[in-house]
N, C-alpha and C positions, 0 to 999 in steps of 0.2 A: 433554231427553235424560237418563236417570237414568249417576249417578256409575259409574263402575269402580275396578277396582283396579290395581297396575303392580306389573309382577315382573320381576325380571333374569333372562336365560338366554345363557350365556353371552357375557355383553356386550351382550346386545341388550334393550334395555329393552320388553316386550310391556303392553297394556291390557287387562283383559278382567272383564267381567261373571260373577258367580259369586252365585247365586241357588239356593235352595231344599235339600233335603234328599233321600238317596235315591239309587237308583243314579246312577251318574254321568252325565251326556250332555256330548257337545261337539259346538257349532255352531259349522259351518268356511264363512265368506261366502266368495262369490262374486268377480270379480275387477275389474268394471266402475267405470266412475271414482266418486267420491267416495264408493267402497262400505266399511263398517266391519262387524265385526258386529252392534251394536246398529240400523244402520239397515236390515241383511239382515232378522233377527230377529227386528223390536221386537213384532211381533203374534206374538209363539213361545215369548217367554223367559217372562215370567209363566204363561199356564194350562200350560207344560211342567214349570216350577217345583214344581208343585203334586205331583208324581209323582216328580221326578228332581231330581240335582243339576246345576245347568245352569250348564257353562262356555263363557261366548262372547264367546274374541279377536278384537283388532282382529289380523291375520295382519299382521308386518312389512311396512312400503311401503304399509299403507291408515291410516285412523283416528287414535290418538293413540298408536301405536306408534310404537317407532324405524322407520329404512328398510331397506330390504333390502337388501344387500350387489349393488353390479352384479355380482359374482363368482356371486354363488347359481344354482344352480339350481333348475329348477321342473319340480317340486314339491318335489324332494327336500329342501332347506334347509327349505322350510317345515315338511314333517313331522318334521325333527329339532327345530324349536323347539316345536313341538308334543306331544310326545315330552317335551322338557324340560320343559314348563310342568306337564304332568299329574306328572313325575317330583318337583318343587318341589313342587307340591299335596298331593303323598302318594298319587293313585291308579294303582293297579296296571293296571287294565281299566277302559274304559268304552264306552258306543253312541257311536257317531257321526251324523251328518246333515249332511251336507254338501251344499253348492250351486254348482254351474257349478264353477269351478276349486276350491272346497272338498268338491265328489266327488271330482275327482282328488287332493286332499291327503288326503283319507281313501282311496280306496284305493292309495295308497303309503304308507299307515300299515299298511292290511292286507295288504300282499304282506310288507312291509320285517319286520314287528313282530305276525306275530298273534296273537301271545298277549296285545296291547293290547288288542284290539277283540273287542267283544261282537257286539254290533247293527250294522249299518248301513242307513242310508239314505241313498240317494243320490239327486238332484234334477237334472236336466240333464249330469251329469257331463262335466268335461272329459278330456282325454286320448289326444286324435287317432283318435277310432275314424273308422271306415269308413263312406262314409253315402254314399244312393245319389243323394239330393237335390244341391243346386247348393250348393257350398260354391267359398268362406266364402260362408255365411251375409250378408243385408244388416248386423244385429247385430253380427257379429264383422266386418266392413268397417270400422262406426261406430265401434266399439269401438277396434279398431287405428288409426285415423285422427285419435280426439279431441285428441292433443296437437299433433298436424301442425299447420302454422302454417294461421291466425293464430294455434291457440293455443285453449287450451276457454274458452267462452263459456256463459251461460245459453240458448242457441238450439239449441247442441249436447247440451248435458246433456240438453235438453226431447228433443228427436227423437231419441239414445240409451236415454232410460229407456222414451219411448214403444213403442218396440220391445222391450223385457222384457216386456210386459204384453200380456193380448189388449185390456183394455178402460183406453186410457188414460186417461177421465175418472175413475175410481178413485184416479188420483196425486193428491196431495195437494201447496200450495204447502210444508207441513211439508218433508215428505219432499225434495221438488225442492230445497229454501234448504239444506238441509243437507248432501245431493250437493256443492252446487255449493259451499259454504266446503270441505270436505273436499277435490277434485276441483282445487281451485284451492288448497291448500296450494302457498307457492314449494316448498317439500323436493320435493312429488311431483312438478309439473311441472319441476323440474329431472331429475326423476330417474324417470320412469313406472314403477310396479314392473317390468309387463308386459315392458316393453322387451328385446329380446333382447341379451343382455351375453356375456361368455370364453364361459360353459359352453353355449351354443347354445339353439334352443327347447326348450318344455317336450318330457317323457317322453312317447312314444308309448306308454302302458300298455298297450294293446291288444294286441302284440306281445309282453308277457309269457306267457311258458306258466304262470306263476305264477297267473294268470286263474282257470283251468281246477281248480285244487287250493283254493282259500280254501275255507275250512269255514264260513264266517259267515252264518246268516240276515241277507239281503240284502231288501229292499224298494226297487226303484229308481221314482221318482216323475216324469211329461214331461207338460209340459203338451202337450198337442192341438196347438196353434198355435205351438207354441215356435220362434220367427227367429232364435233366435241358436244352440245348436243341436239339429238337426231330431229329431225322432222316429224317426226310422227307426236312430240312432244304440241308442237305449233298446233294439232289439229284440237290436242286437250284443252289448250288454255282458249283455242276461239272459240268452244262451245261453250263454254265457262261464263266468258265476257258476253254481258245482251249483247253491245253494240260492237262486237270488234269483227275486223275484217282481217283475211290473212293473205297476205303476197308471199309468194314462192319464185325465190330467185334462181336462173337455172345457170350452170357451172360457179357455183358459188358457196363458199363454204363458211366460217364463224364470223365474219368479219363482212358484212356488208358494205357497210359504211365506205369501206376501205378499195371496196376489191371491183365494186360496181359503183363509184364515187359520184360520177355525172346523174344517173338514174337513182341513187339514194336522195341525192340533195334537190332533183325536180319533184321526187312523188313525197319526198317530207314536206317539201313548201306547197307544192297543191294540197297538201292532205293538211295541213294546221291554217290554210288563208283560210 
């Protein structure tokens, strides 16, 4: 796992990867257990490198950040440290790419803030849209259950990431050992980010009219098979967005980035040059 950097925002000590030259990007992970951003990422941050300056935190309550306040909301807290971190760094504007609940922490960067955001891409996004499929999801079942006792196990981590992916033999023991020390932090499992805390569950963005006005060429990204959540979700948030377009990845399930790695990292860099 290559090094990061640590920066303070207001009190809250963050991790994060900072590579290359160039307009700026920031890659926002996902929210599933022993998720960071260099384990979201790691097939993204170099050939994106190559074109952009690539910022990719570990979001408070994952990686080798501080935790996240039980008080925070979500997504909201997350996008003000986000917000901070680029303000510390010195950038004014930059693309986005976000994943599962790092859609939704990029688009509460672009309703709250959008004279921040250039680009975006959005990959599974969370955010309580409407979807006509059986929900929750098996994924979001696994996902809200893995700290439930006994308590996360390498059996749970296995059968949670499996369901990211359409083709699990693709995971790797790497990948999985690294889950599962993150995932099994005592901080996190004292304290799950996700866990609903004061401020209630996350924002239903979908109910913003705010939706319907963003100016931002938008590119939303769903894999075909995607269990955790469905497709039919991708078709709400593109009619929402003026300008967004939707790619549908076929044998491919929550985890684009990852699973289609080569074709991620070409149509992000055509789609933000």
């Amino acid at each position: 796992m290559a090094d990061g950097k640590f920066i303070e925002i207001d009190g809250v000590k963050v991790h994060y990867h900072d590579e290359g030259a160039g307009p700026a990007l920031v890659l926002l992970h996902g929210s599933g257990p022993g998720a960071s951003g260099w384990s979201n990422f790691v097939r993204n941050v170099a050939p994106l490198a190559k074109a952009f300056r690539v910022i990719c935190p570990d979001l408070p309550g994952f990686g080798k950040s501080d935790m996240k306040p039980v008080s925070a909301s979500i997504p909201g807290w997350w996008a003000e440290v986000i917000i901070g971190l680029l303000d510390k760094l010195g950038i004014d504007k930059a693309h986005f790419v976000g994943n599962s609940m790092g859609g939704m922490i990029t688009l509460k960067i672009a309703l709250e803030l959008p004279q921040r955001v250039d680009r975006m891409v959005l990959m599974g996004p969370g955010g309580g849209f409407p979807v006509s499929s059986v929900f929750p999801t098996e994924g979001i079942k696994t996902l809200a259950g893995f700290y439930d006792d006994p308590g996360p196990s390498l059996e749970r981590l296995k059968g949670f990431i499996s369901q990211f992916v359409f083709d699990p033999s693709q995971l790797t023991e790497e990948l999985i050992q690294q889950r599962l020390e993150a995932a099994t932090d005592p901080r996190i499992v004292a304290q799950p980010p996700m866990r609903l805390g004061p401020a209630g569950p996350p924002e239903e963005l979908w109910r913003d009219a705010r939706l319907t006005r963003l100016p931002h060429e938008t590119l939303i990204i769903w894999g075909r098979e995607d269990r955790v959540l469905p497709l039919d979700t991708g078709f709400v948030l593109m009619k929402q967005i003026p300008r967004a377009r939707l790619l549908v990845m076929p044998q491919c399930g929550h985890w684009v980035q990852w699973e289609h790695a080569d074709e991620f990292n070409r149509t992000v860099g055509d789609f933000l040059s």
